[in-house]
mmCIF file as Biopython writes it, N, C-alpha, C and O atoms, coordinates in Angstrom:
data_model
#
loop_
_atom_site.group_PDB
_atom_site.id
_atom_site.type_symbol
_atom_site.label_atom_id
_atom_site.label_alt_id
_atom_site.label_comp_id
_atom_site.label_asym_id
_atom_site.label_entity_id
_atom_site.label_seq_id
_atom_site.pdbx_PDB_ins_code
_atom_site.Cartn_x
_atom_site.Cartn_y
_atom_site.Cartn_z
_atom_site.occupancy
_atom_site.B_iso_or_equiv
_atom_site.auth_seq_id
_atom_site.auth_asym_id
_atom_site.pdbx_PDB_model_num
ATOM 1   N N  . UNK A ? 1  ? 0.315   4.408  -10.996 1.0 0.0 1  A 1 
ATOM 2   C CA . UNK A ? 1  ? -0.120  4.891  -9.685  1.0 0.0 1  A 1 
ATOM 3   C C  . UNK A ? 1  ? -1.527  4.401  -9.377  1.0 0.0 1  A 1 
ATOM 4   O O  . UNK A ? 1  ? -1.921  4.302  -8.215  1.0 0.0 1  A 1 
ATOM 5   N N  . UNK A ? 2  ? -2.470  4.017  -10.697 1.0 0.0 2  A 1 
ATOM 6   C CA . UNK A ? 2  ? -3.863  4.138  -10.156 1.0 0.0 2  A 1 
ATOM 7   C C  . UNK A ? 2  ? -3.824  2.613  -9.264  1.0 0.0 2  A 1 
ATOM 8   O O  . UNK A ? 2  ? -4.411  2.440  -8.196  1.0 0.0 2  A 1 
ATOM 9   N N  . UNK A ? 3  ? -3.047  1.652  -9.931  1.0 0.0 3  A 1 
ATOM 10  C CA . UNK A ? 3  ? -2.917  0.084  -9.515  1.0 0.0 3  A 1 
ATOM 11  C C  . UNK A ? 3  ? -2.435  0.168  -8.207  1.0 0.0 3  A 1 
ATOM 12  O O  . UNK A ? 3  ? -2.610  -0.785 -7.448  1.0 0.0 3  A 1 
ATOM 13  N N  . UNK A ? 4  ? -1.816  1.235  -7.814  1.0 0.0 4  A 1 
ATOM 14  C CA . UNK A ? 4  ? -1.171  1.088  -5.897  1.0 0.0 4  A 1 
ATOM 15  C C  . UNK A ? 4  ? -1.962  1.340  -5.481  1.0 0.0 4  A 1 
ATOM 16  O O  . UNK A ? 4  ? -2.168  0.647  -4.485  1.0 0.0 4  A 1 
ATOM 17  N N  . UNK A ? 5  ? -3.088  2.439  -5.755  1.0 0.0 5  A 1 
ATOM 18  C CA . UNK A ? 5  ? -4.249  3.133  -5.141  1.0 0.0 5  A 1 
ATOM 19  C C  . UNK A ? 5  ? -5.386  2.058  -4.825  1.0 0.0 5  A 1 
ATOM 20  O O  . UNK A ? 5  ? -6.049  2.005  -3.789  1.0 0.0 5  A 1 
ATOM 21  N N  . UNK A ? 6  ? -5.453  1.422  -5.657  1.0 0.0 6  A 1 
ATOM 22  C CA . UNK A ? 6  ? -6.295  -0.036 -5.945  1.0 0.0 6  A 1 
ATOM 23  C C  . UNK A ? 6  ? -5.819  -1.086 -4.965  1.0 0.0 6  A 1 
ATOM 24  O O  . UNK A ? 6  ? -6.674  -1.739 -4.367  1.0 0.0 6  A 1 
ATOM 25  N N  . UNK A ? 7  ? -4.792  -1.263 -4.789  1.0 0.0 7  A 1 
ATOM 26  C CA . UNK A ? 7  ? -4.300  -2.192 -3.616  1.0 0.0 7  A 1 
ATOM 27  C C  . UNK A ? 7  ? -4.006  -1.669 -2.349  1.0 0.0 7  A 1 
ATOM 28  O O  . UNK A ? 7  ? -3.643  -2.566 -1.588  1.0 0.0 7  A 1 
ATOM 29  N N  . UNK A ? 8  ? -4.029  -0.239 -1.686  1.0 0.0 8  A 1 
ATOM 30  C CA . UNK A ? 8  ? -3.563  -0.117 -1.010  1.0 0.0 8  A 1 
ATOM 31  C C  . UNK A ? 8  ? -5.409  0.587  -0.623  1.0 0.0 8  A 1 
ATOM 32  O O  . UNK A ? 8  ? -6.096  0.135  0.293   1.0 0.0 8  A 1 
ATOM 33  N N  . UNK A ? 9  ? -5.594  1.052  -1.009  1.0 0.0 9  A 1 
ATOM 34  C CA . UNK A ? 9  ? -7.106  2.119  -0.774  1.0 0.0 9  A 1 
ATOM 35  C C  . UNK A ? 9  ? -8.440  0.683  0.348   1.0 0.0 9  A 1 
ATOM 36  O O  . UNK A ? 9  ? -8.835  0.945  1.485   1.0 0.0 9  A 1 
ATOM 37  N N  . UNK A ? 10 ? -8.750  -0.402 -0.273  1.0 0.0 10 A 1 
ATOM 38  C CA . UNK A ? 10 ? -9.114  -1.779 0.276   1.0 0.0 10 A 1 
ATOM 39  C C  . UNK A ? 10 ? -8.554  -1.842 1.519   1.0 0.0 10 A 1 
ATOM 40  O O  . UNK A ? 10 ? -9.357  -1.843 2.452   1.0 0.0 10 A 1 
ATOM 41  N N  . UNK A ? 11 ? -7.217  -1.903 1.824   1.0 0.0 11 A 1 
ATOM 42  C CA . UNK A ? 11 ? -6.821  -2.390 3.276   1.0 0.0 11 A 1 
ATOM 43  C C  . UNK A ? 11 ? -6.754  -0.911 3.972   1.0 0.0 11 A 1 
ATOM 44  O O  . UNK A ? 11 ? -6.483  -0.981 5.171   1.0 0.0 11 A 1 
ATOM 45  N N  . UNK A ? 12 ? -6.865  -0.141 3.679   1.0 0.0 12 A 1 
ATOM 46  C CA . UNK A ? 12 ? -6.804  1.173  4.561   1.0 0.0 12 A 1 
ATOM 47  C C  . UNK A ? 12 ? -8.490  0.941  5.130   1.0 0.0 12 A 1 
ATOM 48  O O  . UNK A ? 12 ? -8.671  0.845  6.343   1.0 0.0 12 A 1 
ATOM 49  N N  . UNK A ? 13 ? -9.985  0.843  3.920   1.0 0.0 13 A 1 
ATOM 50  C CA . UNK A ? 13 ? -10.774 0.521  4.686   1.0 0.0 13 A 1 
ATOM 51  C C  . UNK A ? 13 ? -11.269 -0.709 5.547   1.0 0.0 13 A 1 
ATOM 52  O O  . UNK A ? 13 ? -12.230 -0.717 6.315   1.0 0.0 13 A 1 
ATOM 53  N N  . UNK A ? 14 ? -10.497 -1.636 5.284   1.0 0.0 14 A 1 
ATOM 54  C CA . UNK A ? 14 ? -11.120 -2.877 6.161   1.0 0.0 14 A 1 
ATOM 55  C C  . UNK A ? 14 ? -10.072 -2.914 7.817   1.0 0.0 14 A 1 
ATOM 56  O O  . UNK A ? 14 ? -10.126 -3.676 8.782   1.0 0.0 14 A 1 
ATOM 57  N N  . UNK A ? 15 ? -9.077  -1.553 7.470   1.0 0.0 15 A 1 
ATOM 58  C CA . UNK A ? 15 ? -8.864  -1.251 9.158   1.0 0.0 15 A 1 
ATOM 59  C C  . UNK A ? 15 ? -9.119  -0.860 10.169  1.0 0.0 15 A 1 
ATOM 60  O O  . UNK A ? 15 ? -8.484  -0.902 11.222  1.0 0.0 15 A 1 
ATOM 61  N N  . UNK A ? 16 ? -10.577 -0.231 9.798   1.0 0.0 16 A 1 
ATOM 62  C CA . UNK A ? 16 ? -11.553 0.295  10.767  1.0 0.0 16 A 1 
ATOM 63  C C  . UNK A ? 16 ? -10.944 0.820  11.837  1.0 0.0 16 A 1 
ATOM 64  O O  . UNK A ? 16 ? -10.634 1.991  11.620  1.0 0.0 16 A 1 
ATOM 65  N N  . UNK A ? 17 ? -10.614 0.402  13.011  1.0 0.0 17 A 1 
ATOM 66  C CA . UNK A ? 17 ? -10.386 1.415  14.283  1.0 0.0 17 A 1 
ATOM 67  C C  . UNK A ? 17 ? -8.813  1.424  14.479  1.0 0.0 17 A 1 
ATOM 68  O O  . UNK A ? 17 ? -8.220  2.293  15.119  1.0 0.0 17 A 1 
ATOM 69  N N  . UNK A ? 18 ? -8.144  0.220  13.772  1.0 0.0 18 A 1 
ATOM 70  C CA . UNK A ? 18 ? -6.437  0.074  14.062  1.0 0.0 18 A 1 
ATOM 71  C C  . UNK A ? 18 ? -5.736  2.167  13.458  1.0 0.0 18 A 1 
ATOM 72  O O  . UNK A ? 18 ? -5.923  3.082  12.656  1.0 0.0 18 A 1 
ATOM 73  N N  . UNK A ? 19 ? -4.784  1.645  14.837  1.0 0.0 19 A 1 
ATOM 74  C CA . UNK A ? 19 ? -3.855  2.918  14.671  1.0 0.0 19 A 1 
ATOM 75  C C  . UNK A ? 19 ? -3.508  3.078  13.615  1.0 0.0 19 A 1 
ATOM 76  O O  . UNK A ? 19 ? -2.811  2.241  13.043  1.0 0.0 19 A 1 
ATOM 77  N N  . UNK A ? 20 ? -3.965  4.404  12.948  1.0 0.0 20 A 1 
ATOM 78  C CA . UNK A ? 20 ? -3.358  4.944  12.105  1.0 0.0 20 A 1 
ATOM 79  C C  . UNK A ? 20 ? -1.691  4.919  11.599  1.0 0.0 20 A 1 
ATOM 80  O O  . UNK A ? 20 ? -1.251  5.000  10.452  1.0 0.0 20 A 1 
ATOM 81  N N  . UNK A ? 21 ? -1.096  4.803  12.641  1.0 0.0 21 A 1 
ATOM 82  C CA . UNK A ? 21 ? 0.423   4.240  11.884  1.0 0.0 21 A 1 
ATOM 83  C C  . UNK A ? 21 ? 0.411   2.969  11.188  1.0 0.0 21 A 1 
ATOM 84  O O  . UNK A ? 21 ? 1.161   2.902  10.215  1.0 0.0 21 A 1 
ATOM 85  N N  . UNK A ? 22 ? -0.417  1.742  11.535  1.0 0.0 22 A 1 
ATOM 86  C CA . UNK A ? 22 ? -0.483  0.808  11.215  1.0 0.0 22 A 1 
ATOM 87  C C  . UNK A ? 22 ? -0.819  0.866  9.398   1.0 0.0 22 A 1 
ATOM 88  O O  . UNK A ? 22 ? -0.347  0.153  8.512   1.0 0.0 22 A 1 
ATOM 89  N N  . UNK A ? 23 ? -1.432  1.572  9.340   1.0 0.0 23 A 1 
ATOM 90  C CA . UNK A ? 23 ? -1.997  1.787  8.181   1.0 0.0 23 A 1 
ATOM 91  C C  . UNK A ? 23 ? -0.882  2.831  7.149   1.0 0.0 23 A 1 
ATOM 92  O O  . UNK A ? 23 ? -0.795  2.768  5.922   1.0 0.0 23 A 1 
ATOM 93  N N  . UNK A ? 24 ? -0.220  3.627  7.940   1.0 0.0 24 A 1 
ATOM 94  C CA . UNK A ? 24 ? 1.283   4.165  6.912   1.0 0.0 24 A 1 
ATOM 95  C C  . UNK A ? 24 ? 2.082   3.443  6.679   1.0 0.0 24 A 1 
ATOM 96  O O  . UNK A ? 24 ? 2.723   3.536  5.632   1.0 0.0 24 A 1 
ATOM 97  N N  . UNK A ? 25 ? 2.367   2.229  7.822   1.0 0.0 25 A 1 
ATOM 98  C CA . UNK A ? 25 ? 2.911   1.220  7.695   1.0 0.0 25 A 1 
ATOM 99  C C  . UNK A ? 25 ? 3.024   0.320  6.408   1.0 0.0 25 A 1 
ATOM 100 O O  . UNK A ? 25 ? 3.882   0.150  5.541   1.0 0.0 25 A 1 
ATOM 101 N N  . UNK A ? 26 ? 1.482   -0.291 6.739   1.0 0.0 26 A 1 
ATOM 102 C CA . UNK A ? 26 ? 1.213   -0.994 5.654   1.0 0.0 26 A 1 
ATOM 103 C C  . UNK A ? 26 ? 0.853   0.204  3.850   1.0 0.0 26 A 1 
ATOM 104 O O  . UNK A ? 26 ? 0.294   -0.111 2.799   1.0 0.0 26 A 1 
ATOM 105 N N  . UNK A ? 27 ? 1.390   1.302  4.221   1.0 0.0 27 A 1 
ATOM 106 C CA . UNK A ? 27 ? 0.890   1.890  2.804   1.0 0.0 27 A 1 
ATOM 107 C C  . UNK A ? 27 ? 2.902   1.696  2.343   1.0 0.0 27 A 1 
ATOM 108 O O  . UNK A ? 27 ? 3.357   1.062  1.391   1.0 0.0 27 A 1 
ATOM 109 N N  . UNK A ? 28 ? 3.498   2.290  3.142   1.0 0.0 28 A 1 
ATOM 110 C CA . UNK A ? 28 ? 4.719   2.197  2.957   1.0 0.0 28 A 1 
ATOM 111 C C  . UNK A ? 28 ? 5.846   0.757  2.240   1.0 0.0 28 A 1 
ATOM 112 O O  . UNK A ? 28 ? 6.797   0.652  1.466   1.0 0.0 28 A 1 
ATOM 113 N N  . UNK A ? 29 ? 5.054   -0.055 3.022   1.0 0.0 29 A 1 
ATOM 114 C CA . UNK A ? 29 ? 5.234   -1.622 2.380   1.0 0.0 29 A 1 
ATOM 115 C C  . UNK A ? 29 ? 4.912   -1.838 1.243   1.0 0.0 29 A 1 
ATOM 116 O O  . UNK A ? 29 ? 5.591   -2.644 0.606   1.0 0.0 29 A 1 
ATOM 117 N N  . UNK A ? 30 ? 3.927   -1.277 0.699   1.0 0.0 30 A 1 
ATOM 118 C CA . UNK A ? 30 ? 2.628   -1.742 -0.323  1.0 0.0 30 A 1 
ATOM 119 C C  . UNK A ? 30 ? 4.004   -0.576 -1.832  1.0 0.0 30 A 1 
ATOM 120 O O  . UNK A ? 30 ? 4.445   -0.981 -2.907  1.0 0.0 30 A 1 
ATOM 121 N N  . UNK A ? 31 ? 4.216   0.849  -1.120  1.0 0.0 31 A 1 
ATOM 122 C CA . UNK A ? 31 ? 5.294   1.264  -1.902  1.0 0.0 31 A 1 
ATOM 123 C C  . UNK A ? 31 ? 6.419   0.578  -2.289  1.0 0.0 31 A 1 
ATOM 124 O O  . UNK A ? 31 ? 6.657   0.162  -3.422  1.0 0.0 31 A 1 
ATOM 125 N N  . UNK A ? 32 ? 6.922   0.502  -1.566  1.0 0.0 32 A 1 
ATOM 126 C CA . UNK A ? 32 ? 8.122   -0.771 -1.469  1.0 0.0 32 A 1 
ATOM 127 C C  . UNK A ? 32 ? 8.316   -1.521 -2.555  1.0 0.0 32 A 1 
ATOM 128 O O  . UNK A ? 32 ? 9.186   -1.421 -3.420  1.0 0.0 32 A 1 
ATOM 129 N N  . UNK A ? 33 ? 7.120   -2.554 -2.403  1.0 0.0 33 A 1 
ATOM 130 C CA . UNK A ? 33 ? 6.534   -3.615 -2.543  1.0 0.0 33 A 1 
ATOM 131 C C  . UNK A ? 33 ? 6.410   -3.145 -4.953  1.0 0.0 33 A 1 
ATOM 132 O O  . UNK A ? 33 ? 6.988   -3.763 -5.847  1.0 0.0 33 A 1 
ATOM 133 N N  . UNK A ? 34 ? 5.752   -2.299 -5.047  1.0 0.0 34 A 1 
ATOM 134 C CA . UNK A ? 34 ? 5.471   -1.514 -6.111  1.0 0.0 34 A 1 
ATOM 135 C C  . UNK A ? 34 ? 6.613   -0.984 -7.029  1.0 0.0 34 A 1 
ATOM 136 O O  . UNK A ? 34 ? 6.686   -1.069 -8.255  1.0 0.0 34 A 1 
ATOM 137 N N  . UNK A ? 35 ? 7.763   -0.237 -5.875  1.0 0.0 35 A 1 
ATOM 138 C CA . UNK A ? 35 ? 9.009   -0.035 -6.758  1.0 0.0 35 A 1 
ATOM 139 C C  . UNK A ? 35 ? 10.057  -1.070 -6.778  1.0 0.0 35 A 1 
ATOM 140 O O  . UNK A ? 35 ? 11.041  -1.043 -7.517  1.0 0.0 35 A 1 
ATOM 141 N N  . UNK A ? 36 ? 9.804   -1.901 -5.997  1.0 0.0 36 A 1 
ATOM 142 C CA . UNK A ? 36 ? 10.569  -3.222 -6.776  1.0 0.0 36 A 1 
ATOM 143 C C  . UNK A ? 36 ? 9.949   -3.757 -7.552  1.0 0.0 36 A 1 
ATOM 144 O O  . UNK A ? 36 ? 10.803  -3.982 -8.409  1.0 0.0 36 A 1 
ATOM 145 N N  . UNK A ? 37 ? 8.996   -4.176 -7.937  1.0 0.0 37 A 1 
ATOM 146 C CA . UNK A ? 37 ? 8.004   -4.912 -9.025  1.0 0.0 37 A 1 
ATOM 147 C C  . UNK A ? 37 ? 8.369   -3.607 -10.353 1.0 0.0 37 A 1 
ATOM 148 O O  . UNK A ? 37 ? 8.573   -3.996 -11.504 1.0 0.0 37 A 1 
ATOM 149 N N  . UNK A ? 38 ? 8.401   -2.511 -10.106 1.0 0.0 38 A 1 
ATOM 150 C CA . UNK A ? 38 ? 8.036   -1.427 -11.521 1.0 0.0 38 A 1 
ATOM 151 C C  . UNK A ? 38 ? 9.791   -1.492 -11.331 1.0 0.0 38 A 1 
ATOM 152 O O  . UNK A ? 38 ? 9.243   -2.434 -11.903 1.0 0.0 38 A 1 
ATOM 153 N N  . UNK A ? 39 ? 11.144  -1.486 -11.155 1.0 0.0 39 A 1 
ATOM 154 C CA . UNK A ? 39 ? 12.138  -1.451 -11.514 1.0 0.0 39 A 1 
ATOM 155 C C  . UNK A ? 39 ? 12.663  -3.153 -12.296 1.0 0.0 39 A 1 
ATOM 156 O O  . UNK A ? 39 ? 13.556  -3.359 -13.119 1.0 0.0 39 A 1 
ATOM 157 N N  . UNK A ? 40 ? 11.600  -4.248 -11.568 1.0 0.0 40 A 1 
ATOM 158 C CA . UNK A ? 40 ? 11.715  -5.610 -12.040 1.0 0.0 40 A 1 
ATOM 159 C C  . UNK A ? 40 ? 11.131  -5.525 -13.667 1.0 0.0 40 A 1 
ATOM 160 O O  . UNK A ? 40 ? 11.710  -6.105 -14.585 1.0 0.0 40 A 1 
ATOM 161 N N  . UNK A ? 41 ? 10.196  -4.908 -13.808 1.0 0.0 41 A 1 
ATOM 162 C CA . UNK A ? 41 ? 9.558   -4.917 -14.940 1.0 0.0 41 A 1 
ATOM 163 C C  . UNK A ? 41 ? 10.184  -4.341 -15.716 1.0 0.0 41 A 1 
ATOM 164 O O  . UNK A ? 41 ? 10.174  -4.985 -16.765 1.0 0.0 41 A 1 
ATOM 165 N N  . UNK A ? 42 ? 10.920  -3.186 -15.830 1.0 0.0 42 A 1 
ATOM 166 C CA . UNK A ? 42 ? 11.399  -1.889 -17.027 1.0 0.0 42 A 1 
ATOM 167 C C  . UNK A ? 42 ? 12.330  -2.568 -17.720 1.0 0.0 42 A 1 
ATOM 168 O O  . UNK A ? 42 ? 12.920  -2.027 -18.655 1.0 0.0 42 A 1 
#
């Protein structure tokens, strides 16, 4: 978990004023993105 926090925590701040969905968006992807890589790995 701390490694998603680490990749996802960076682009939440360099979004400065963009809509907040944009940013669940991209956290949601970034999940995604995480449980295919951690089911690729096991």
């Amino acid at each position: 978990m701390d490694e998603l926090v680490a990749v996802v925590a960076p682009q939440v701040e360099t979004d400065g004023d963009d809509a907040p969905r944009s940013i669940l968006e991209r956290i949601r992807y970034y999940l995604l993105e995480a449980g295919e890589k951690g089911l690729l790995n096991q």
